[in-house]
N, C-alpha and C positions, 0 to 999 in steps of 0.2 A: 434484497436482504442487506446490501451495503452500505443501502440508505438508513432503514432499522438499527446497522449496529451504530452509526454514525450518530444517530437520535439517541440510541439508548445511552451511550457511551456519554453524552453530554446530559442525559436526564442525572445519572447516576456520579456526575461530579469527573468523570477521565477527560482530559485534553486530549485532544488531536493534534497533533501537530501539524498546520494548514500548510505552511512553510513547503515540506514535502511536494502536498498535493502540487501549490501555484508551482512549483520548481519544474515539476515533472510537465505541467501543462504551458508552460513557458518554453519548454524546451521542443515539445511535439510543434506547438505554432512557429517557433524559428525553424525545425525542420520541414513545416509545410513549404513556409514561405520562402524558403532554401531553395524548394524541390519545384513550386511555382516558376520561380526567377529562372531556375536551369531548363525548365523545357519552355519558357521563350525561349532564350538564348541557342537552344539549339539548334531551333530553325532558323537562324539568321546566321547564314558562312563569318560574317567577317568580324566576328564576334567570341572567334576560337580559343582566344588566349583568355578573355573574360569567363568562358563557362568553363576551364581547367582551372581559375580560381576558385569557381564555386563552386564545383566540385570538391577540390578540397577544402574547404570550409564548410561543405555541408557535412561530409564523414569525417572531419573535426568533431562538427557537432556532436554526429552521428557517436560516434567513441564516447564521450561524454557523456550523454543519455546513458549508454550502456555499461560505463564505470559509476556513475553515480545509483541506475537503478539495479544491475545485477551482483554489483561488487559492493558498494556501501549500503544500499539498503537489502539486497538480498529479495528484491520482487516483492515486498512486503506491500501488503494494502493500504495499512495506514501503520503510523507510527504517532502513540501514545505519550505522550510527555506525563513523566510522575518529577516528582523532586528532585531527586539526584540522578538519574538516570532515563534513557526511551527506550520502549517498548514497541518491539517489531510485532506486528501481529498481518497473520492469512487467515483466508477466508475461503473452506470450501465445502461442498457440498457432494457426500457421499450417496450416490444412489441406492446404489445395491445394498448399503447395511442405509438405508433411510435416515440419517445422522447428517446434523449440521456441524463440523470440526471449526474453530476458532484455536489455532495456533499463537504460540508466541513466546518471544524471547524476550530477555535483555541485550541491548545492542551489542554485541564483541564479536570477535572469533569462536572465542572457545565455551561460549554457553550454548546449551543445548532445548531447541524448541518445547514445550511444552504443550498438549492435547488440551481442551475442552469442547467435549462431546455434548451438542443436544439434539432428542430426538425429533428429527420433522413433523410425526406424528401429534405431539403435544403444540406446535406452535403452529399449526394451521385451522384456520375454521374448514366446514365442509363447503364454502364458496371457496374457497382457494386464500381465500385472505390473511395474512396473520394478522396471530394475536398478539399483536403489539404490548398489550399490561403482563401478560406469559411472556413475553420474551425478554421484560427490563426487569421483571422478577428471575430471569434467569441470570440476566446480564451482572445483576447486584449481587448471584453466589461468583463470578465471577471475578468481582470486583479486589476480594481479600487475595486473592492468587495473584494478578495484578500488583498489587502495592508491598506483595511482599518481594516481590522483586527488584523492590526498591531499598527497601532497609538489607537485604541482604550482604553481607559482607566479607570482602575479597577474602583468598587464603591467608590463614595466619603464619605469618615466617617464625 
């Protein structure tokens, strides 16, 4: 479904902000290749003061990943670029009430996530497959909620 919203998202004119993505996957492959380096190194004795290097510099990293993805992005799936502002947005998928949920904010603190709800029911054929044209026609009542959180503006003093 991640790949759908990703499509629809750019059929219908929203940026992704790719930035995000490579950031996030840049960072897993320095921690692989982190985490590669330290178990050589730890089978080799004379080599002890090198892997308490790497170690910390791996949970350097490691911190890093975790402020950038829990603390400024907030675990967000993708994030959205409109004109003046980005758009946090999750992605999940309710079983028990059969509803696809498409969360989302404007970046900050103090704004508060917002729902949209579509039902499973209407976006799947009976192979299992969606229906891709049902779902970028949904995406598009989407699209006004989206943009308007962008003209939005601050409290007035």
């Amino acid at each position: 479904m991640d790949l759908n919203i990703r499509a629809a998202f750019k059929e219908i004119g929203l940026k992704i902000d790719n930035k995000v993505i490579y950031f996030r996957i840049f960072l897993y492959l320095v921690m692989n290749a982190l985490g590669a380096y330290i178990t050589f190194f730890v089978q080799v004795e004379k080599s002890k003061f090198l892997l308490k290097v790497m170690l910390i510099v791996f949970f350097s990293v490691f911190s890093l990943y975790i402020a950038y993805d829990k603390v400024l992005l907030r675990r967000a799936h993708f994030v959205v670029k409109l004109k003046n502002c980005k758009v946090l947005v999750w992605t999940k998928v309710k079983r028990l009430k059969g509803t696809y949920e498409i969360k989302y904010k404007k970046g900050g603190l103090k704004n508060k996530a917002e729902t949209y709800t579509l039902p499973l029911g209407d976006l799947f054929f009976s192979d299992g497959e969606c229906d891709y044209d049902h779902f970028v026609k949904l995406m598009e009542k989407l699209k006004p909620r989206l943009l308007s959180l962008d003209t939005r503006s601050k409290k007035k003093d």
